[in-house]
C-alpha positions as CSV (number, residue, x, y, z in Angstrom):
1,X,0.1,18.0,3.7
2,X,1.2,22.1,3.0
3,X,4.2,20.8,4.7
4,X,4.9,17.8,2.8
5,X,4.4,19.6,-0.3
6,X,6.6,22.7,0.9
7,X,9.5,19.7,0.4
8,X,8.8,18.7,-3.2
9,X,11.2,19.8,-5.6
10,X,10.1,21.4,-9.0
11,X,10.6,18.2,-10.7
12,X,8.2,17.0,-8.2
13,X,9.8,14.2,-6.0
14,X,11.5,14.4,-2.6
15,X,14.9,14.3,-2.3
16,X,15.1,13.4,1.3
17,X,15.9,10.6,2.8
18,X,18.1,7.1,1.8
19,X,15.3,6.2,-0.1
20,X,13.5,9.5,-2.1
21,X,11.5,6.8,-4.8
22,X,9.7,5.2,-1.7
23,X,9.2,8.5,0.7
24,X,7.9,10.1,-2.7
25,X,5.6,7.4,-3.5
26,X,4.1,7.2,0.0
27,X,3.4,10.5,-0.1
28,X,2.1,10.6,-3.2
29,X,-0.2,7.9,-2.7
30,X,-1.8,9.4,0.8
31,X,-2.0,12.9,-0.4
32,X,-3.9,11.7,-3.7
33,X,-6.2,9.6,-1.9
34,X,-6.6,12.9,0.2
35,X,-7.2,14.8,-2.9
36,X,-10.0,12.3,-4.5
37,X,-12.0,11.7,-1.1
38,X,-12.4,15.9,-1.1
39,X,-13.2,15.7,-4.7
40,X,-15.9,12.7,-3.8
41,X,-17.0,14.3,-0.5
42,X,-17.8,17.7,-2.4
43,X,-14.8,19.9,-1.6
44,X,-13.3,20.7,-4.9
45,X,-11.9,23.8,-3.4
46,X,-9.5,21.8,-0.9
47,X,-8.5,19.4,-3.8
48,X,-7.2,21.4,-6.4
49,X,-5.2,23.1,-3.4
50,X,-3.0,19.9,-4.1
51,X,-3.8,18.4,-7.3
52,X,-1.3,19.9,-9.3
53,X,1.3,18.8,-6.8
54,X,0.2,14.9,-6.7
55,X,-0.1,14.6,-10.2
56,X,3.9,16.2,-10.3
57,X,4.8,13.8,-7.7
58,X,3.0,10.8,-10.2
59,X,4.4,12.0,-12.9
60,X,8.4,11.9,-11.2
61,X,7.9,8.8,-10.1
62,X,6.5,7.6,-13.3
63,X,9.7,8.4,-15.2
64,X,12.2,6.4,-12.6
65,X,13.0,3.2,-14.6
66,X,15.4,0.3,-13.1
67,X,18.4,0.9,-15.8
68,X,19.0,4.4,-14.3
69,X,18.4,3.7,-10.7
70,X,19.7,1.1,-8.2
71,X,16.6,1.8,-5.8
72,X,14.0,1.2,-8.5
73,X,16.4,-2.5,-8.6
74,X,15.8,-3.2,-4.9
75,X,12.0,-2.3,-4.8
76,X,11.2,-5.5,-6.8
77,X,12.4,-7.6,-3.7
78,X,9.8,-6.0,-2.2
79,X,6.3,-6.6,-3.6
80,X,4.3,-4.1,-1.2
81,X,6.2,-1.4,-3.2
82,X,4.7,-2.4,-6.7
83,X,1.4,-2.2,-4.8
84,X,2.0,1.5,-3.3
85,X,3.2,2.8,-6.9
86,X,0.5,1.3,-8.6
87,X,-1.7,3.2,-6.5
88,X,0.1,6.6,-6.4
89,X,0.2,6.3,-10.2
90,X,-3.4,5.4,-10.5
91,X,-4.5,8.0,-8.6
92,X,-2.3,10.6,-10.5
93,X,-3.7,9.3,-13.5
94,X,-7.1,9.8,-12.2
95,X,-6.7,13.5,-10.8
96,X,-5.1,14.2,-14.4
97,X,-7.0,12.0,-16.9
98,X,-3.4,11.1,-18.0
99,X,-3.4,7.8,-19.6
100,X,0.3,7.7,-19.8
101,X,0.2,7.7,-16.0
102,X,-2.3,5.1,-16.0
103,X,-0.3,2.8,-18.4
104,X,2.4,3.0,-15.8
105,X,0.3,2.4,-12.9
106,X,-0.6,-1.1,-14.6
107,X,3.3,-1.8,-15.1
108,X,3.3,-2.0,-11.5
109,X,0.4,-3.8,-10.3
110,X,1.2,-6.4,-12.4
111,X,4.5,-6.9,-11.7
112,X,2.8,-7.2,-8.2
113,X,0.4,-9.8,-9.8
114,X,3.3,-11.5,-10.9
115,X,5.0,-11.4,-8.0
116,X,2.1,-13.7,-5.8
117,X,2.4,-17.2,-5.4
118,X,0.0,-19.9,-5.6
119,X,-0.5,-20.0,-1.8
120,X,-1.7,-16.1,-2.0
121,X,2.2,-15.2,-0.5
122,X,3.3,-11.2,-2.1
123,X,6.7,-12.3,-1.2
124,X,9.1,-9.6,0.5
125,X,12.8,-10.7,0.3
126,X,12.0,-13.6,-1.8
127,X,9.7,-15.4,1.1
128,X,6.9,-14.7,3.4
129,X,6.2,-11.5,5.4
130,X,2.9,-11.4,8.1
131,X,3.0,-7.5,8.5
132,X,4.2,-6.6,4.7
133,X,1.6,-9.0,3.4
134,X,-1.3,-7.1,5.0
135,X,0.6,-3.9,3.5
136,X,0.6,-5.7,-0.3
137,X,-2.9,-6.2,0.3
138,X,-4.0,-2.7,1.5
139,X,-2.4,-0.7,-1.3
140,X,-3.4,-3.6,-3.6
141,X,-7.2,-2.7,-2.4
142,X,-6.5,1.2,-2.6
143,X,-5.6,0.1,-6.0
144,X,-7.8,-1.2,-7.0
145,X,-11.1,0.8,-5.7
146,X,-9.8,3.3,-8.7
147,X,-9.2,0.7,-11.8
148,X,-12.0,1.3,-14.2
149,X,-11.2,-1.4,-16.0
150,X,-13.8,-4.3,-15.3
151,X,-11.7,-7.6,-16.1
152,X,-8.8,-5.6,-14.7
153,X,-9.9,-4.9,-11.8
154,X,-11.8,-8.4,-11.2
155,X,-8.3,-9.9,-12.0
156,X,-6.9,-7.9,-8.8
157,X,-9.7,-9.0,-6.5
158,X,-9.1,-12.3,-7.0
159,X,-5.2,-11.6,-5.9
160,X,-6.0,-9.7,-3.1
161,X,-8.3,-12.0,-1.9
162,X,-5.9,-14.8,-2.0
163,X,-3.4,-13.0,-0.2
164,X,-6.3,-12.3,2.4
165,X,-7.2,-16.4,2.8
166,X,-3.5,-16.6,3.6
167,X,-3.1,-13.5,5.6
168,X,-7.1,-14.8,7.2
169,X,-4.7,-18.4,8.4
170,X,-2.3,-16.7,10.4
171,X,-4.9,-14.8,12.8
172,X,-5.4,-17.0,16.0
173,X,-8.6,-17.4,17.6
174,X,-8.1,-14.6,20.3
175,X,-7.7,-12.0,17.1
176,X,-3.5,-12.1,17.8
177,X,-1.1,-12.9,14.5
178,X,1.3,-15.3,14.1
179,X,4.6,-13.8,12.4
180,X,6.7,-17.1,12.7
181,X,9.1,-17.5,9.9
182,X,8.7,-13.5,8.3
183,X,11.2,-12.3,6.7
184,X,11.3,-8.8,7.8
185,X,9.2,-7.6,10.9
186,X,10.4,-8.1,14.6
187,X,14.1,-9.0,12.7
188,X,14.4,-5.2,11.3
189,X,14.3,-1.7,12.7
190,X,12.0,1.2,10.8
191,X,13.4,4.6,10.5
192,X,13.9,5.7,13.9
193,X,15.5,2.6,15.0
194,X,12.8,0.7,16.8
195,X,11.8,-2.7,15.9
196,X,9.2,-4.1,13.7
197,X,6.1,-5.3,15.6
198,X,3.2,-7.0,13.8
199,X,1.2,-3.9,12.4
200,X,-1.8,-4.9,13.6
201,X,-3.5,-1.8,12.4
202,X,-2.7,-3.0,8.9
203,X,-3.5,-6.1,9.1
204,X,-6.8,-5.7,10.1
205,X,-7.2,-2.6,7.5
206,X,-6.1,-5.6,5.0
207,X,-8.7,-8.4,5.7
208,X,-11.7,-5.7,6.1
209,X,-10.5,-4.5,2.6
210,X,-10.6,-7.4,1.2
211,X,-14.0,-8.6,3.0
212,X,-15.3,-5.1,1.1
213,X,-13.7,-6.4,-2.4
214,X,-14.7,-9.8,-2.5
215,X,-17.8,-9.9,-0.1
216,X,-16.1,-12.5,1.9
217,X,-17.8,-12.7,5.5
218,X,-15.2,-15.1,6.9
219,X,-12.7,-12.4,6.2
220,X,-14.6,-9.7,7.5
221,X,-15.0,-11.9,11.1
222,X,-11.3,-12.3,10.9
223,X,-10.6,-8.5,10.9
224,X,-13.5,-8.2,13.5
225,X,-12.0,-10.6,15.5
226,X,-8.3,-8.7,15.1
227,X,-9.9,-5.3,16.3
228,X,-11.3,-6.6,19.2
229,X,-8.3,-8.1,20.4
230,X,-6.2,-7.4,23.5
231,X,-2.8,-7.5,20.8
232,X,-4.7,-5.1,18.6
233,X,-5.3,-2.8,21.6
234,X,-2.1,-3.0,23.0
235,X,-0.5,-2.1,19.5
236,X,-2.5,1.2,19.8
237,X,-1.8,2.1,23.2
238,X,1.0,4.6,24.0
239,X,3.8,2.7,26.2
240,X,4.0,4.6,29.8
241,X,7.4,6.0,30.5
C-alpha cells in the first residue's frame, strides 16, 4: 500500500492511467477497507499510517462531478462503478466522521439502486454482465456492511440480494457459470491485453456475501458449490508455460 500511496498526488487522486477516477477509486476502496479491518482488529497504529491518505483519496473523488468530466459520463454505463465509489466514499466518510463524504457516498449507491432492474440485472452497457454482476454485488455488500443507517441499509440488502437470486440462476449444478449473452467479459480485454474470463473468484465472493447479508442458505450452497468446482479451481491455477 506505501507504494500506492507514494503515487497520490497532493490533491489526493492518481493521475495514472486512461482512467485516474476508476484506478483512484479502487484504490481507495481496498486501502480503506485495509485501514478499518486494522482499526477493528486492534492495530490503530498501522491504520492511521494511511488514514489521512484514504480520506484525501475520498475526498478527490468526491469532488469529480459529470459536468466537468467525460469519465465521470461513461462510469454510469457501468453500474459496478456506482457500487465501488459508494464504498470508497463510505469508508472515507467513516475513517473521517465527514458527513459530506457520506452524503456523497449515498449519491452513488443509489444511482446504483436505481440502476437494477426488476429481474435483479445491475446492468453494464445497458444489458446483462455474469462477471460484472458478481462485482456490483461485492462492492454493493462492502457497502453496505459500513451504512449505519437501518432502513438504508435494509433497502441495499434487499438489492443485493436480488442481484444474487439472478446471479444464484446462472451457476450450473457442477459449481461452473454460464456467461451466455454478457455484455462485456470473454468479448473485452483487461489492462494487459488478455481476455475476460468469468471471475469466478468474484462470483463466488458475491453469492457468499450476499448469503451473509440476507441469511439466505440457498445462496450460500451456491457459492459452496462454485468453490468446490473444477472451473473455480482451474481459474486459480497458474497456466504452465
Amino acid at each position: 500500500m506505501q507504494w500506492g500511496i507514494e503515487l497520490q498526488t497532493p490533491q489526493g487522486g492518481f493521475p495514472q492511467g486512461r482512467e485516474p477516477i476508476h484506478s483512484t477509486t479502487l484504490f481507495t476502496e481496498a486501502a480503506g477497507r485495509s485501514v478499518l479491518v486494522d482499526y477493528a482488529l486492534g492495530s490503530p497504529d498501522r491504520a492511521l499510517a494511511f488514514a489521512d491518505d484514504v480520506v484525501r483519496a475520498a475526498r478527490w473523488l468526491g469532488m469529480q462531478r459529470p459536468e466537468v468530466s467525460p469519465e465521470m459520463v461513461n462510469n454510469a454505463r457501468f453500474t459496478h462503478r456506482m457500487w465501488s465509489m459508494a464504498a470508497a466514499l463510505a469508508y472515507g466518510a467513516q475513517i473521517a466522521n465527514d458527513d459530506s463524504l457520506e452524503a456523497r457516498s449515498t449519491e452513488f449507491a443509489d444511482q446504483a439502486l436505481a440502476a437494477e432492474t426488476s429481474e435483479g440485472i445491475f446492468p453494464e452497457k445497458g444489458s446483462y454482465d455474469l462477471g460484472y454482476q458478481a462485482a456490483s454485488i461485492v462492492f454493493g455488500a462492502r457497502y453496505a456492511a459500513v451504512v449505519r443507517d437501518p432502513v438504508r441499509r435494509a433497502r441495499v440488502v434487499a438489492a443485493l440480494t436480488r442481484g444474487a437470486i439472478w446471479l444464484e440462476g446462472r451457476v450450473q449444478e457442477d459449481g461452473s457459470a454460464d456467461p451466455s449473452g454478457s455484455t462485456r467479459i470473454l468479448k473485452e480485454r483487461d489492462r494487459y491485453g488478455n481476455v475476460k474470463h468469468i471471475p469466478y473468484g468474484m462470483v463466488a465472493e458475491a453469492l457468499a456475501s450476499a448469503a451473509w447479508l440476507s441469511h439466505r442458505s440457498d445462496l450460500s450452497g451456491a457459492a459452496t458449490r462454485v468453490v468446490e468446482s473444477e472451473a473455480f479451481k482451474k481459474y486459480f491455477t497458474p497456466a504452465r508455460p
